[in-house]
C-alpha positions as CSV (number, residue, x, y, z in Angstrom):
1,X,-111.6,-32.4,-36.5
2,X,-110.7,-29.0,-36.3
3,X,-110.4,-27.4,-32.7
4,X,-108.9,-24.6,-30.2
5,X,-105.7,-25.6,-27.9
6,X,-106.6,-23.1,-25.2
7,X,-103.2,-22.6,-24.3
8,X,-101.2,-21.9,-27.6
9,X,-104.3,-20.4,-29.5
10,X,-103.9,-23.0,-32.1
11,X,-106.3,-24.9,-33.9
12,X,-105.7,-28.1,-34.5
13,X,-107.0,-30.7,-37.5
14,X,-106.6,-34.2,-37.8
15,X,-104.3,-33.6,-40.8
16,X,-101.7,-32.6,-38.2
17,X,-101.0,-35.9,-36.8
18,X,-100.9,-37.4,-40.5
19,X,-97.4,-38.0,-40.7
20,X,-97.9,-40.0,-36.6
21,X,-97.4,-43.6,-37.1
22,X,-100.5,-43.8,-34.5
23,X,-102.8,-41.3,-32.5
24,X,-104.1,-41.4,-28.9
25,X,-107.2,-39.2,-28.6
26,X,-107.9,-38.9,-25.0
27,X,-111.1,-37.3,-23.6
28,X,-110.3,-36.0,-20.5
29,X,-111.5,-33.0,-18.2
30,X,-110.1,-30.6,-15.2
31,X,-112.2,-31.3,-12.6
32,X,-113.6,-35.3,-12.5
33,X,-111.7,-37.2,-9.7
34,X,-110.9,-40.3,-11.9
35,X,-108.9,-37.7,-14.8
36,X,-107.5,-36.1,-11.4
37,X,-106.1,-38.9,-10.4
38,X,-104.2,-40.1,-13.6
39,X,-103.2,-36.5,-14.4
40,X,-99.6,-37.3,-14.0
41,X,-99.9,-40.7,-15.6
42,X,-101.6,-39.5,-18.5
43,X,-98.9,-36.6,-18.8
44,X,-95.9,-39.4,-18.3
45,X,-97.6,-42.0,-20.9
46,X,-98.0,-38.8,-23.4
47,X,-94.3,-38.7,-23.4
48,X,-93.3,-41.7,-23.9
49,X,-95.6,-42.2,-26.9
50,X,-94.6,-39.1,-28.2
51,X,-90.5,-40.2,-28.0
52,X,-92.0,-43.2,-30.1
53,X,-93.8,-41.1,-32.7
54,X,-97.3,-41.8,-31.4
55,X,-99.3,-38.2,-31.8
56,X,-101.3,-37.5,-28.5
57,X,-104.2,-35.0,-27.7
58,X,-106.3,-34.4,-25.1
59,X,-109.8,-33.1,-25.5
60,X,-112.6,-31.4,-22.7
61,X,-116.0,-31.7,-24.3
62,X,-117.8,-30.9,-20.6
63,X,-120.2,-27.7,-20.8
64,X,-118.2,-24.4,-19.4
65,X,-122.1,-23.6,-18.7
66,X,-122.3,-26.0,-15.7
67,X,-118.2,-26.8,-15.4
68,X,-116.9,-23.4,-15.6
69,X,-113.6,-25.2,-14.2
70,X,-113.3,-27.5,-17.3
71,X,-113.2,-24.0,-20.1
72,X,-110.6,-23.1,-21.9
73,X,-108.4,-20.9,-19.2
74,X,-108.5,-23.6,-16.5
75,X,-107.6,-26.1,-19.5
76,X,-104.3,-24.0,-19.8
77,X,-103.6,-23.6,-16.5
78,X,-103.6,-27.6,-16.6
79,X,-101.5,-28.2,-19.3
80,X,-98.7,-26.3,-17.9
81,X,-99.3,-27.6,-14.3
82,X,-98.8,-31.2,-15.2
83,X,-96.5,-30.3,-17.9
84,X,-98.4,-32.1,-20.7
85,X,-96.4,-32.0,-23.9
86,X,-99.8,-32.6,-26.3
87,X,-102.5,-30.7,-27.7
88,X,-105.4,-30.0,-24.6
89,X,-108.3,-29.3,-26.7
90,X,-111.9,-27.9,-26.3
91,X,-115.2,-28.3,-28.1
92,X,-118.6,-29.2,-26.0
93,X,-119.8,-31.3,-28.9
94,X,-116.9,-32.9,-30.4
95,X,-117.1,-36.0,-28.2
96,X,-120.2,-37.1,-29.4
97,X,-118.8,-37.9,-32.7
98,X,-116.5,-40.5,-31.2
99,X,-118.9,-41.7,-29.3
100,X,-117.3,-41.0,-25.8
101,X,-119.3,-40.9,-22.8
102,X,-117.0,-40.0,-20.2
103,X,-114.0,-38.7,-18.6
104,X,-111.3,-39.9,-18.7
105,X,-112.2,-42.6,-22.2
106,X,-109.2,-43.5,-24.3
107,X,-109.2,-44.1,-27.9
108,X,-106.1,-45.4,-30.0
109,X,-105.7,-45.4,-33.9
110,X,-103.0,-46.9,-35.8
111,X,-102.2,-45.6,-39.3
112,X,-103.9,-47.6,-41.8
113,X,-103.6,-47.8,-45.8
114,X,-106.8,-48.1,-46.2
115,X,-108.2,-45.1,-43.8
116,X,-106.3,-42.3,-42.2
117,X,-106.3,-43.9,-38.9
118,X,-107.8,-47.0,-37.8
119,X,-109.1,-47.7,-34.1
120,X,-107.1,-50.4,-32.3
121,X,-108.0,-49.2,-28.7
122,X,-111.2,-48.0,-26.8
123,X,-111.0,-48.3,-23.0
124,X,-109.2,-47.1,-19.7
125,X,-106.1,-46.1,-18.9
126,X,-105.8,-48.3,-16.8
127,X,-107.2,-50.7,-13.4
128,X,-106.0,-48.1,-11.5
129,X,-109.0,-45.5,-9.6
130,X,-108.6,-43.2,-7.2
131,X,-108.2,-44.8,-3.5
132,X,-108.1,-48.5,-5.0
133,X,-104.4,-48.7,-4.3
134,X,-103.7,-50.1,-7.6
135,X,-100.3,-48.6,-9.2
136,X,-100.9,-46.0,-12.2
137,X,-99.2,-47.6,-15.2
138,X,-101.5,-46.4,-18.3
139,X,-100.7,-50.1,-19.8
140,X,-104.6,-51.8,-20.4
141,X,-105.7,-54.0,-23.5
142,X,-103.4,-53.3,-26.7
143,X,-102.1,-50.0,-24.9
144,X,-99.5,-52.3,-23.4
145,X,-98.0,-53.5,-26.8
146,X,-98.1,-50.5,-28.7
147,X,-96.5,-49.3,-30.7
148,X,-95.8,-52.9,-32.4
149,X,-97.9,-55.2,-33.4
150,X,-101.3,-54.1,-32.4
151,X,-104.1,-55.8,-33.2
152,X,-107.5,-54.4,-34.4
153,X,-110.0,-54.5,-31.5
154,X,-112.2,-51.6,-32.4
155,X,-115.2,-54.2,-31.9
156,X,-114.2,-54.3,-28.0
157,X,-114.7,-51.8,-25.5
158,X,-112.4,-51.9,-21.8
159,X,-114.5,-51.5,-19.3
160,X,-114.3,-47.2,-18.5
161,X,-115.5,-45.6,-15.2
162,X,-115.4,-42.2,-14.7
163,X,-117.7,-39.3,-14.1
164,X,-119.8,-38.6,-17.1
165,X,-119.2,-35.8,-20.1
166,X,-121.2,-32.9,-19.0
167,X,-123.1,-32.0,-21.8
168,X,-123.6,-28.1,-22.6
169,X,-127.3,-27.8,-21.8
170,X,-129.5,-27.4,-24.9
Protein backbone atom coordinates (compact mmCIF):
# COMPACT_ATOMS: atom_id res chain seq x y z
CA UNK A 1 0.00 0.00 0.00
CA UNK A 2 0.82 3.34 -0.33
CA UNK A 3 -1.24 6.04 1.66
CA UNK A 4 -1.60 9.64 3.45
CA UNK A 5 -1.05 9.83 7.47
CA UNK A 6 -3.30 12.95 7.81
CA UNK A 7 -1.49 14.22 10.58
CA UNK A 8 2.30 14.12 9.59
CA UNK A 9 1.60 14.53 5.71
CA UNK A 10 3.48 11.25 5.18
CA UNK A 11 2.76 8.62 2.93
CA UNK A 12 3.29 5.52 3.99
CA UNK A 13 4.09 1.94 2.02
CA UNK A 14 4.22 -1.31 3.23
CA UNK A 15 8.03 -1.37 2.67
CA UNK A 16 8.11 0.69 5.78
CA UNK A 17 7.23 -1.81 8.27
CA UNK A 18 9.77 -4.41 6.39
CA UNK A 19 12.30 -4.44 8.91
CA UNK A 20 8.85 -5.20 11.85
CA UNK A 21 9.12 -8.68 12.98
CA UNK A 22 5.09 -8.50 12.61
CA UNK A 23 2.37 -5.90 11.54
CA UNK A 24 -1.04 -5.06 12.97
CA UNK A 25 -3.26 -3.39 10.32
CA UNK A 26 -6.20 -2.03 12.05
CA UNK A 27 -9.21 -0.59 10.24
CA UNK A 28 -10.71 1.71 12.32
CA UNK A 29 -12.79 5.04 12.08
CA UNK A 30 -13.62 8.44 14.23
CA UNK A 31 -16.99 8.21 14.68
CA UNK A 32 -18.53 4.35 15.05
CA UNK A 33 -19.40 3.65 18.81
CA UNK A 34 -17.70 0.17 18.89
CA UNK A 35 -13.91 2.02 17.54
CA UNK A 36 -15.05 4.79 20.25
CA UNK A 37 -15.15 2.70 22.75
CA UNK A 38 -11.69 0.80 22.34
CA UNK A 39 -9.96 4.16 21.37
CA UNK A 40 -7.83 4.04 24.44
CA UNK A 41 -7.34 0.33 24.26
CA UNK A 42 -6.41 0.33 20.80
CA UNK A 43 -3.88 3.34 21.55
CA UNK A 44 -2.47 1.27 24.84
CA UNK A 45 -2.16 -2.17 22.85
CA UNK A 46 -0.37 -0.01 19.91
CA UNK A 47 2.34 0.63 22.43
CA UNK A 48 2.99 -2.19 23.81
CA UNK A 49 3.43 -3.95 20.42
CA UNK A 50 5.37 -1.30 19.32
CA UNK A 51 7.99 -1.65 22.63
CA UNK A 52 8.06 -5.28 21.15
CA UNK A 53 8.88 -4.34 17.59
CA UNK A 54 5.45 -5.18 16.18
CA UNK A 55 4.72 -2.17 13.42
CA UNK A 56 1.01 -0.82 13.91
CA UNK A 57 -1.21 1.37 11.66
CA UNK A 58 -4.49 2.32 11.63
CA UNK A 59 -6.55 2.93 8.58
CA UNK A 60 -10.23 4.94 7.86
CA UNK A 61 -11.59 3.72 4.58
CA UNK A 62 -15.37 5.36 5.47
CA UNK A 63 -16.47 7.89 2.68
CA UNK A 64 -15.64 11.75 3.89
CA UNK A 65 -18.79 12.18 1.38
CA UNK A 66 -21.33 10.79 3.97
CA UNK A 67 -18.80 10.74 7.21
CA UNK A 68 -17.36 14.05 6.97
CA UNK A 69 -16.21 13.27 10.69
CA UNK A 70 -14.05 10.21 9.66
CA UNK A 71 -11.65 12.60 6.76
CA UNK A 72 -8.40 13.32 7.17
CA UNK A 73 -8.55 16.56 9.68
CA UNK A 74 -10.78 14.83 12.18
CA UNK A 75 -8.33 11.71 11.70
CA UNK A 76 -5.60 14.10 13.14
CA UNK A 77 -7.31 15.58 15.60
CA UNK A 78 -7.72 11.76 16.89
CA UNK A 79 -4.38 10.74 16.77
CA UNK A 80 -3.22 13.34 18.97
CA UNK A 81 -6.29 13.10 21.32
CA UNK A 82 -5.74 9.57 22.22
CA UNK A 83 -2.14 9.85 21.80
CA UNK A 84 -1.67 7.08 19.23
CA UNK A 85 1.95 6.49 18.52
CA UNK A 86 1.20 4.65 14.83
CA UNK A 87 0.45 5.66 11.45
CA UNK A 88 -3.69 6.83 11.23
CA UNK A 89 -4.20 6.39 7.61
CA UNK A 90 -6.81 7.25 4.94
CA UNK A 91 -7.96 5.84 1.64
CA UNK A 92 -11.89 5.17 0.93
CA UNK A 93 -11.02 2.12 -1.16
CA UNK A 94 -8.10 0.61 0.40
CA UNK A 95 -10.10 -1.72 2.73
CA UNK A 96 -11.58 -3.58 0.08
CA UNK A 97 -8.42 -5.11 -0.80
CA UNK A 98 -8.11 -6.73 2.55
CA UNK A 99 -11.29 -7.62 2.53
CA UNK A 100 -12.49 -5.71 5.69
CA UNK A 101 -16.06 -4.92 6.20
CA UNK A 102 -16.07 -2.99 9.22
CA UNK A 103 -14.96 -0.85 11.90
CA UNK A 104 -13.15 -1.61 14.07
CA UNK A 105 -11.61 -5.29 12.11
CA UNK A 106 -8.13 -6.34 13.11
CA UNK A 107 -5.68 -8.03 10.91
CA UNK A 108 -2.20 -9.44 12.19
CA UNK A 109 0.86 -10.55 9.90
CA UNK A 110 3.85 -12.18 10.99
CA UNK A 111 7.05 -11.94 8.95
CA UNK A 112 7.35 -14.83 6.79
CA UNK A 113 10.30 -16.19 4.48
CA UNK A 114 8.37 -17.04 2.06
CA UNK A 115 6.04 -13.73 1.71
CA UNK A 116 6.57 -10.34 3.18
CA UNK A 117 4.05 -10.84 5.76
CA UNK A 118 1.86 -13.58 6.44
CA UNK A 119 -1.69 -13.33 8.14
CA UNK A 120 -1.92 -15.00 11.60
CA UNK A 121 -4.91 -12.94 12.93
CA UNK A 122 -8.34 -11.70 11.54
CA UNK A 123 -10.84 -10.80 14.20
CA UNK A 124 -11.72 -8.35 17.19
CA UNK A 125 -10.04 -6.69 19.60
CA UNK A 126 -11.56 -8.10 21.82
CA UNK A 127 -15.18 -9.49 23.81
CA UNK A 128 -15.38 -6.36 25.00
CA UNK A 129 -18.51 -3.67 23.39
CA UNK A 130 -19.62 -0.77 24.48
CA UNK A 131 -22.11 -1.02 27.66
CA UNK A 132 -21.44 -4.99 27.90
CA UNK A 133 -19.35 -4.41 30.94
CA UNK A 134 -16.75 -6.63 29.77
CA UNK A 135 -13.01 -5.20 30.65
CA UNK A 136 -11.06 -3.80 27.51
CA UNK A 137 -7.94 -5.99 27.25
CA UNK A 138 -7.19 -6.16 23.23
CA UNK A 139 -6.09 -9.97 24.00
CA UNK A 140 -8.60 -12.33 21.47
CA UNK A 141 -7.42 -15.48 19.38
CA UNK A 142 -3.49 -15.47 18.67
CA UNK A 143 -3.46 -11.59 19.68
CA UNK A 144 -2.98 -12.93 23.16
CA UNK A 145 0.30 -14.92 22.42
CA UNK A 146 1.90 -12.65 20.18
CA UNK A 147 4.60 -11.94 19.62
CA UNK A 148 5.87 -15.69 20.10
CA UNK A 149 4.84 -18.44 18.82
CA UNK A 150 1.87 -17.67 16.67
CA UNK A 151 0.27 -19.92 14.85
CA UNK A 152 -1.13 -19.50 11.24
CA UNK A 153 -4.95 -19.03 11.43
CA UNK A 154 -5.56 -16.90 8.34
CA UNK A 155 -8.28 -19.66 7.44
CA UNK A 156 -10.33 -18.38 10.65
CA UNK A 157 -12.19 -15.31 11.12
CA UNK A 158 -13.13 -14.01 15.23
CA UNK A 159 -16.27 -13.11 15.18
CA UNK A 160 -16.23 -8.86 14.44
CA UNK A 161 -19.22 -6.50 15.31
CA UNK A 162 -19.08 -3.10 14.56
CA UNK A 163 -20.72 -0.53 12.42
CA UNK A 164 -20.08 -1.12 8.75
CA UNK A 165 -17.23 0.62 6.38
CA UNK A 166 -19.06 3.42 4.80
CA UNK A 167 -18.34 3.18 1.36
CA UNK A 168 -17.67 6.43 -0.74
CA UNK A 169 -20.84 6.49 -2.90
CA UNK A 170 -20.18 5.56 -6.48
Amino acid sequence: FQLPEPLSGKTWKLEDFKQSPALLVMFICNHCPYVVHLKEGIAKLAQEYSQKGVAVVGISSNSVATHPEDGPEMMAEDAKKFGYNFPYLYDEAFAKAYGAVCTPEFFLFKKSEEKCFELVYHGRFDESRPRSGKPITGRHGSMLQFPYPVQAIANSLWLIVGCSIKWHPQ
